[in-house]
Structures are given as structure tokens and as C-alpha cells.
PLY file of the C-alpha trace (Angstrom):
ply
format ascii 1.0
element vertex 278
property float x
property float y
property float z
element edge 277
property int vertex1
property int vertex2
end_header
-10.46 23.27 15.02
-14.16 24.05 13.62
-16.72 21.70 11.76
-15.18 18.49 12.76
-18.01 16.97 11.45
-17.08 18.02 7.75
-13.02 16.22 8.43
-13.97 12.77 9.58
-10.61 11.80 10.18
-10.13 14.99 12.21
-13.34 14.66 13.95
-11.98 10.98 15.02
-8.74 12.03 16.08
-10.52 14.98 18.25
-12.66 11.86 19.96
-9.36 10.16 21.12
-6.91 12.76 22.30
-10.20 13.88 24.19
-10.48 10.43 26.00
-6.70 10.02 25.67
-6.49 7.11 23.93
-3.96 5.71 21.84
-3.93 6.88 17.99
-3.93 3.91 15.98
-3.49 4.35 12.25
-3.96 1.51 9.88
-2.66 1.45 6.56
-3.59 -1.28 4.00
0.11 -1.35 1.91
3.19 -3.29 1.66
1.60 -5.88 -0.42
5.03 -7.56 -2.42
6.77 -6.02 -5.12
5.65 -5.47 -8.60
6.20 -8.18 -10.74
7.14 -5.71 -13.67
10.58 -6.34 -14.38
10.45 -2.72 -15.98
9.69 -1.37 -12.25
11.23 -3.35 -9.92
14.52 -5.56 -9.49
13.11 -8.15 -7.57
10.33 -9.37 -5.11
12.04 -8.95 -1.82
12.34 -5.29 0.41
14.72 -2.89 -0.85
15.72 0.11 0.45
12.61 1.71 -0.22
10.59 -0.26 2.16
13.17 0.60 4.94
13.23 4.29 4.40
9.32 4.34 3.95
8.67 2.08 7.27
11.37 4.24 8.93
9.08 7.77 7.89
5.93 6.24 9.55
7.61 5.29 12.55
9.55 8.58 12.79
5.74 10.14 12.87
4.38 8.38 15.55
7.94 8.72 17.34
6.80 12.61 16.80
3.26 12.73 17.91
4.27 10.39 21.02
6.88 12.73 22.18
4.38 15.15 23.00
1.06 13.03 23.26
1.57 11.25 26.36
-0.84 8.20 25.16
1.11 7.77 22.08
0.75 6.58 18.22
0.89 3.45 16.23
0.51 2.61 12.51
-0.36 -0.97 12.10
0.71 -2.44 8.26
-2.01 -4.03 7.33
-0.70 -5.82 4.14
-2.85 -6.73 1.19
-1.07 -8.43 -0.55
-2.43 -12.08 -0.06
-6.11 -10.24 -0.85
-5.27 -9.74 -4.91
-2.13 -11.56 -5.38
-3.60 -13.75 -7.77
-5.07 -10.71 -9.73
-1.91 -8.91 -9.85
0.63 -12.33 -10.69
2.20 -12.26 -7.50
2.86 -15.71 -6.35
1.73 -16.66 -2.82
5.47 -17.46 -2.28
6.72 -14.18 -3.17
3.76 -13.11 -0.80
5.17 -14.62 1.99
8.93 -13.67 1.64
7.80 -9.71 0.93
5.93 -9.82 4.47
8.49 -11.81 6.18
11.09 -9.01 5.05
8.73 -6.21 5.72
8.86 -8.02 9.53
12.18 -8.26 9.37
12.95 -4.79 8.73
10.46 -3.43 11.54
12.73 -5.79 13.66
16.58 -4.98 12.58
15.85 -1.07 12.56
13.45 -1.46 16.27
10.49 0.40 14.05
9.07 -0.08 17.94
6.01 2.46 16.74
4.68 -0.18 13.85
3.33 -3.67 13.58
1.87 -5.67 10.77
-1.60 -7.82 10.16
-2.67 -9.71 7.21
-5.64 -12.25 6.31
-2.63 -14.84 7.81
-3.22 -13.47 10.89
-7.13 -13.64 11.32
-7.44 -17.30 9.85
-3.99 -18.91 10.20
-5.30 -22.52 9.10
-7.05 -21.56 5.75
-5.14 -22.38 2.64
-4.15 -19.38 0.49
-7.50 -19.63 -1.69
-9.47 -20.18 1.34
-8.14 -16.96 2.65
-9.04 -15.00 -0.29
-12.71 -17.24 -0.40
-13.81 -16.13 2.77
-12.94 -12.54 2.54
-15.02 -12.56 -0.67
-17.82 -14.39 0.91
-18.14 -12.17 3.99
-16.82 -8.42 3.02
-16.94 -8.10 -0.98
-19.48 -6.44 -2.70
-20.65 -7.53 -6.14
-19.08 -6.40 -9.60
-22.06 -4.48 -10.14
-21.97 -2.35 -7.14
-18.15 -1.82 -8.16
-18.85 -0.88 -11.25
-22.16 1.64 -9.93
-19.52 3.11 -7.37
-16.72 3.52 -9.72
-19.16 5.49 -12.12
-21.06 8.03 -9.70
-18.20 9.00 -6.82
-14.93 10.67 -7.94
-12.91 9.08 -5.42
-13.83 5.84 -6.54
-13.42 6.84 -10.05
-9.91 7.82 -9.49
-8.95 5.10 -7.21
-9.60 2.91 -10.41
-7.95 4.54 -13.19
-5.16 4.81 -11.07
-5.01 1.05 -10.60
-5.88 0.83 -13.86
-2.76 2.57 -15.34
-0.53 0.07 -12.99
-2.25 -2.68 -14.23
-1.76 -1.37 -18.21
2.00 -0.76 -17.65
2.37 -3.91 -16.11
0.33 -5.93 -18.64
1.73 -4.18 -22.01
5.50 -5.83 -20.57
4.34 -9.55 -20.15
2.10 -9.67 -23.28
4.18 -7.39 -25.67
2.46 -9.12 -28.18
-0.76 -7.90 -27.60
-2.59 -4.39 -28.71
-3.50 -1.59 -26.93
-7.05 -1.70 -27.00
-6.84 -5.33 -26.34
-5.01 -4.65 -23.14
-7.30 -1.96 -22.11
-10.37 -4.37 -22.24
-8.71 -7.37 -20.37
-6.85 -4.77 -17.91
-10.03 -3.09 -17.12
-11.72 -6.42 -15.88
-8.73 -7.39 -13.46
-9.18 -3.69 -12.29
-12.70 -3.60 -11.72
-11.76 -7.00 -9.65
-8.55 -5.86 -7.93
-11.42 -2.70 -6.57
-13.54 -5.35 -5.66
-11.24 -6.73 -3.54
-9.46 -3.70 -2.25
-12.71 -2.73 -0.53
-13.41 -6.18 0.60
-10.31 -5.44 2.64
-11.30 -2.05 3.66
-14.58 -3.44 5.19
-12.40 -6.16 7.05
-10.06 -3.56 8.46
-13.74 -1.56 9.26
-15.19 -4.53 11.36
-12.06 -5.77 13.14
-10.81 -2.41 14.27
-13.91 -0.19 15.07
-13.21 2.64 15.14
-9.59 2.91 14.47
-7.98 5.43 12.08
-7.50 5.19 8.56
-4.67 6.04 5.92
-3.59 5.41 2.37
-1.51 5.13 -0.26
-3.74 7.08 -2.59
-5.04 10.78 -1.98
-8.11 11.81 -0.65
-10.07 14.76 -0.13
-9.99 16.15 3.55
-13.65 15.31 4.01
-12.75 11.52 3.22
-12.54 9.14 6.03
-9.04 8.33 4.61
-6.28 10.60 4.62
-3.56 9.74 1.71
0.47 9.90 3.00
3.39 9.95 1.09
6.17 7.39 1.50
9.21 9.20 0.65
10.05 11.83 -1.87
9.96 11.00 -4.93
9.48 12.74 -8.84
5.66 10.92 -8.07
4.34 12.03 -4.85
1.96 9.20 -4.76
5.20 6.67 -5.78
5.31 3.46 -3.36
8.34 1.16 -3.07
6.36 -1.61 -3.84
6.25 -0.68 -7.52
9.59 1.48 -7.77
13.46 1.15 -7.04
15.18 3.59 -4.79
17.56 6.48 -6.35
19.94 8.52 -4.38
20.74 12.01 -6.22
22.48 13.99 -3.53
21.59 13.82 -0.51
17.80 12.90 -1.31
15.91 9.70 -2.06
13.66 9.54 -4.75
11.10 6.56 -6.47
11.29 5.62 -9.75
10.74 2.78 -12.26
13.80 1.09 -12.36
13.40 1.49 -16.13
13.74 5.12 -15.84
16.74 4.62 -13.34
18.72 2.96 -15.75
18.53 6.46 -18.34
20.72 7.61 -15.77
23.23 5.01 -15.91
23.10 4.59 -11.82
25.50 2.40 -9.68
23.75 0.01 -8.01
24.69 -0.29 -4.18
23.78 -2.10 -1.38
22.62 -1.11 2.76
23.50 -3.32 4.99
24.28 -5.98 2.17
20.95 -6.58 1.67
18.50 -3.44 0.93
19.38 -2.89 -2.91
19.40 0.77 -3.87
20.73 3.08 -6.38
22.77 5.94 -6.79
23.56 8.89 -9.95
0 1
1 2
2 3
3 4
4 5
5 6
6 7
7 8
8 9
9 10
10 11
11 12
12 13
13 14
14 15
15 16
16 17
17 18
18 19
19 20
20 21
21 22
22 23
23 24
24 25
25 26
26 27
27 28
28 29
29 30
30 31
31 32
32 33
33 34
34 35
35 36
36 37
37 38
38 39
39 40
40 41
41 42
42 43
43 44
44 45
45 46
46 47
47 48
48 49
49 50
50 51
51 52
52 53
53 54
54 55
55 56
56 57
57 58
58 59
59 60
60 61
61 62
62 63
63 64
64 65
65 66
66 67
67 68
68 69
69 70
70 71
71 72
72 73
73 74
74 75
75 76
76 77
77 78
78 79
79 80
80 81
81 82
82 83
83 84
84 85
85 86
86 87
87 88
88 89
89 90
90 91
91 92
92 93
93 94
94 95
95 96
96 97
97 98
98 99
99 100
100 101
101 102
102 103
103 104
104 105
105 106
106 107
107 108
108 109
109 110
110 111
111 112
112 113
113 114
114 115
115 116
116 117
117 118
118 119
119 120
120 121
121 122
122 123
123 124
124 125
125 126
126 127
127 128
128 129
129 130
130 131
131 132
132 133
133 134
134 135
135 136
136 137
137 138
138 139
139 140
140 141
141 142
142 143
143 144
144 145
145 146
146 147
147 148
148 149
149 150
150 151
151 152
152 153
153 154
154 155
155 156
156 157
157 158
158 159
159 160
160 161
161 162
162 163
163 164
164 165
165 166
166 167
167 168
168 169
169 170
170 171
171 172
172 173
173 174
174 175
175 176
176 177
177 178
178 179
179 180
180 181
181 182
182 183
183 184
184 185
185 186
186 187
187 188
188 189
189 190
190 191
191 192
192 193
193 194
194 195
195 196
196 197
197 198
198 199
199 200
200 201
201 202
202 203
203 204
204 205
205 206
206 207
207 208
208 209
209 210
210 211
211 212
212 213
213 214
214 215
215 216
216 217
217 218
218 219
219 220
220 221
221 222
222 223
223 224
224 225
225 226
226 227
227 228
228 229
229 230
230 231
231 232
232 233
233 234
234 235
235 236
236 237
237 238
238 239
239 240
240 241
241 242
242 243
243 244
244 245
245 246
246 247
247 248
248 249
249 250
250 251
251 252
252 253
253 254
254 255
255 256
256 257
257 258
258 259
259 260
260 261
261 262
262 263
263 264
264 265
265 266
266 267
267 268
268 269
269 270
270 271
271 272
272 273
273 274
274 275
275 276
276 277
């Protein structure tokens, strides 16, 4: 427990089991479902949301068993920030979140909650929403761009957005080339950034002080520390852009594309959460 100073998030954590304060996580995920029809099977919560939700509560179910002031993760979906960058309708938005709610609710994930833009200005209209986040919390392209080119972890937080966005791209314009992709992907990435740490700086302001994860990894001396949803053959793999495969007795992620090699049966929990087994 040395050099707190060099582990933000450690250093943070220190601070509140010290006063004995609640740990609050937040984690910006759970946005909707790829639209890649090459990834995904469809827009709503499969069973890879529920085991994934399930994993964070069962954490804070851990750390509150012995930490008397207990742990929280709050969702704080995305989503609605870049949905228009990613071509995810606002509909599909709205049905993702109300099934992420809904599984928090049918499984009593008591340990997690869920915020979105929604939430802070309920009677803006969609384009509104994503208008005033801009206007108050988004830096400029050029800043994006200086960031992206001098820090690592920015640097790797885009080209790992900006595979997702070539994979997607390359299946709804088939008819388009490779370096022609690569120059109209690499705009809506420098954008989706853009936005991504609009949202950050949100999250920053309205919960001071509060502690941060994410989906992607981070070095220790980050302020973010990157978790893992479930197993999977891609550690970093969410649900949000993957189908669920049983092999076994384990779970894994994949692109539903790469299921189907494996000629899976497709099966249903609870006659709803769509999964797959080999």
C-alpha cells in the first residue's frame, strides 16, 4: 500500500475506506447493441448483458460483505451520446436501456443502477441532448486529434474504436474500398472520441469525486481502471458488440459471425436472453 500518489484510482479508494464512505464506481457502457449484423443478432439484451451485469454486481456483493459501508457500480450508458455516429437509432437506444433496466430488476442486481443524458435533462429532444453535451463538455476536433497523437492511451483508445468502426463499416458499404473506408471511418472515430470524452467530463462534474472504470484497459497509474465483462477468446470483448457462446461449462464472446463456424444451437434463458451453445 505505498506511493498512492503514483495509482490514482488506488489513492482514491484509500481516501474513502479511510472516511468510510461508500465506493461508488461508474462505468460509461451498455450503450445498445452493434448494428453489425456480422456481430450481433439483434438490438435488444441477450444473455451477455445478464451475465456481465450479474459479474459487477457479484463484485460489489463481495467487497460489501466485508466493507461494512458497501459498493455500487452505477451504468452510466452512452449510448444516446454517439448513437448517431455509430447508426444506432434513438429507438433502439431506448429499448437497449429499458432492457438493461429490466434485467437489473428481474435478477434484483440490488448493487447497480443506471444514468444516462435522459436522466440529467429529461425534456430535451434526442438532438438537444447530444447539443448540449457538446456545447458544455466537448473539446474541439483539434484538441482530439493533438491528444490522440502525443498520449498512448489516447492513441489506443482510438485505433481501437477505430477497428470497430472499420468492421462495422466494410459490412454496410461492401461496395466500397479499403482505403476509402479507412478515410471516412477515421473521421466518425476522431468524432465518436470527441464525444466519448465529452461524456467522461460530464460523469467528472456530476459525480466529484467518484470512481472510475472502463471497458478499455489502462495502465495502473490511469485514473481509470479497465474490467472485463466475462470471459471470452477477447478479454476486452463486450456484449454490446458480441453474441454469447456456451462451450462447456464456460461463457465466452464472440462475433456471431464466428459463432456460426461452429454450427451452434441457438437457445434461449428465460425465453428471452438469446444465447448460444457448441
Amino acid at each position: 500500500m505505498e506511493n498512492f500518489s503514483l495509482v490514482p484510482l488506488y489513492e482514491n479508494i484509500h481516501d474513502k475506506v479511510a472516511a468510510g464512505e461508500k465506493l461508488t464506481f461508474l462505468l460509461p457502457a451498455f450503450p445498445a447493441k452493434s448494428p453489425s449484423p456480422e456481430k450481433t443478432i439483434g438490438h435488444l439484451p441477450d444473455l451477455g448483458e445478464v451475465l456481465a451485469l450479474s459479474e459487477l454486481n457479484s463484485i460489489c456483493e463481495k467487497i460489501s460483505a466485508f466493507y461494512p459501508a458497501g459498493a455500487e457500480v452505477i451504468i452510466c450508458s452512452d449510448g444516446r451520446v454517439f448513437s448517431d455516429v455509430v447508426s444506432v437509432s434513438d429507438e433502439n437506444i431506448d429499448q437497449y436501456s429499458e432492457g438493461i433496466k429490466d434485467i437489473i430488476s428481474e435478477f434484483k442486481l440490488n448493487y447497480l443502477s443506471t444514468f444516462a443524458l435522459d436522466d440529467l435533462f429529461p425534456d430535451l429532444s434526442n438532438d438537444e441532448l447530444r447539443e448540449t453535451l457538446l456545447k458544455n463538455y466537448a473539446k474541439s476536433e483539434s484538441e482530439i486529434k493533438f491528444y490522440i497523437k502525443n498520449d498512448v492511451n489516447w492513441k489506443n483508445l482510438f485505433n481501437g474504436i477505430h477497428r470497430f468502426m472499420m468492421e462495422d463499416q466494410a459490412v454496410f458499404h461492401p461496395e466500397k474500398s479499403r482505403n476509402q473506408l479507412q478515410k471516412e471511418t477515421k473521421k466518425l472515430t476522431y468524432e465518436l472520441v470527441r464525444r466519448s470524452d465529452a461524456w467522461s467530463e460530464l460523469l467528472s462534474a456530476h459525480f466529484k469525486g467518484e470512481l472510475r472504470l472502463s471497458i478499455h484497459p489502462y495502465p495502473l497509474y490511469h485514473n481509470k481502471f479497465g474490467i472485463k465483462m466475462l470471459q471470452s477468446s477477447n478479454k476486452w470483448a463486450t456484449p454490446w458488440h458480441n453474441v454469447t457462446v456456451k462451450k462447456g461449462n464456460t461463457y465466452q464472446l464472440m462475433h456471431l459471425a464466428e459463432a456460426q463456424k461452429m454450427n451452434p444451437t441457438q437457445r434461449m434463458f428465460k425465453e428471452k436472453y438469446v444465447y448460444f451453445e457448441v
